[in-house]
N, C-alpha and C positions, 0 to 999 in steps of 0.2 A: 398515782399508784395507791391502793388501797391494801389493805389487809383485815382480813377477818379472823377470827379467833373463836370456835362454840365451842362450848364443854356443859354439862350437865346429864350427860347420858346416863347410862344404866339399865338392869335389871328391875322391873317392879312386878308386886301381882296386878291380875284384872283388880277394876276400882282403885286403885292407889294413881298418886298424883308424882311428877316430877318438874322441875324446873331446870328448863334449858337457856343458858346466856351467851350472846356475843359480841365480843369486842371489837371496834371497828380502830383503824390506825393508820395513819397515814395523809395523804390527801383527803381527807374528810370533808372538806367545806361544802363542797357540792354535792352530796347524799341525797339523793331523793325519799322513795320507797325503801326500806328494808322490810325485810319474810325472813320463812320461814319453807321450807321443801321438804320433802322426805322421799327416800324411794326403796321398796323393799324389794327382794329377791326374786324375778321373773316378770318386772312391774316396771313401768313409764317411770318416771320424777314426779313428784303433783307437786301443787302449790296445799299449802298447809295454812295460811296466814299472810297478810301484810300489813302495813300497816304504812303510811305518809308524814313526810316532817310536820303537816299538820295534823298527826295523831288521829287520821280516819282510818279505824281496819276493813280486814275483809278477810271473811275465813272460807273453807271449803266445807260444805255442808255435813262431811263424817265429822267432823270437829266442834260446830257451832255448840256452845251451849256450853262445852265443856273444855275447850284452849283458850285461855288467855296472850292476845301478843301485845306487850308494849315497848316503851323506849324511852331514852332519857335521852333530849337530846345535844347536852351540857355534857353527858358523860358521853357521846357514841356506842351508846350500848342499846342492846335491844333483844329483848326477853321471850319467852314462852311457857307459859304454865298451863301445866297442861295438867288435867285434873280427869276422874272416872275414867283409867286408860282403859284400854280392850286390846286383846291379841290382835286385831288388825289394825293397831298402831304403831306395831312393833316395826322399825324400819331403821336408818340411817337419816340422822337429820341433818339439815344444811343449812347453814345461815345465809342469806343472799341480801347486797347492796345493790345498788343502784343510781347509776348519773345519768346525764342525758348519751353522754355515749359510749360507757362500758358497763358492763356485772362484774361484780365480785362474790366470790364463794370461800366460804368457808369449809374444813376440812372434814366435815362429819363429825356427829357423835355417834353412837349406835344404841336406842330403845329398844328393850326389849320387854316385851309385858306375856307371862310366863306365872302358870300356877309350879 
């Protein structure tokens, strides 16, 4: 059994950056991949980011350039800075783990990027 933990949400304007973190607990040892998801209002889930216990990411193209994901994997933690937001990042985000045979989520934050 896993547990996840995000927090870093908020309010920002277009251009401005935030940083989203979370804490993983529990049966940890077998973690694979952790991400990053979001899903706004009338819209599918996407994937946002991942990244592997051997620190290869992989982001979704509205992102690249401008989200950072990492992880520490001493602490189980695992990041997202996310920088030049835009109203169409404004979503629910979701921390997700991964073993070979469950997911774990995390309970949301809510971004919202807003003049």
């Amino acid at each position: 059994q896993v547990q996840l933990v995000d927090s870093g949400g908020g309010l920002v304007q277009p251009g401005g950056s935030l940083r989203l973190s979370c804490a993983a607990s529990g049966s940890i040892f077998s973690l694979y991949a952790m991400g990053w998801y979001r899903q706004a209002p009338g819209k599918q889930r996407e994937l946002v980011a991942t990244i592997s216990r051997g620190y290869s990411t992989n982001y979704a193209d509205s992102v690249k350039g401008r989200f950072i994901i990492s992880r520490d994997n001493a602490k189980n933690t695992v990041a997202l800075q996310m920088n030049s937001l835009k109203p169409e990042d404004t979503a629910v985000y979701f921390c997700h783990a991964g073993t070979a045979h469950s997911d774990y989520w995390g309970q949301g934050t809510q971004v919202t990027v807003s003049s």
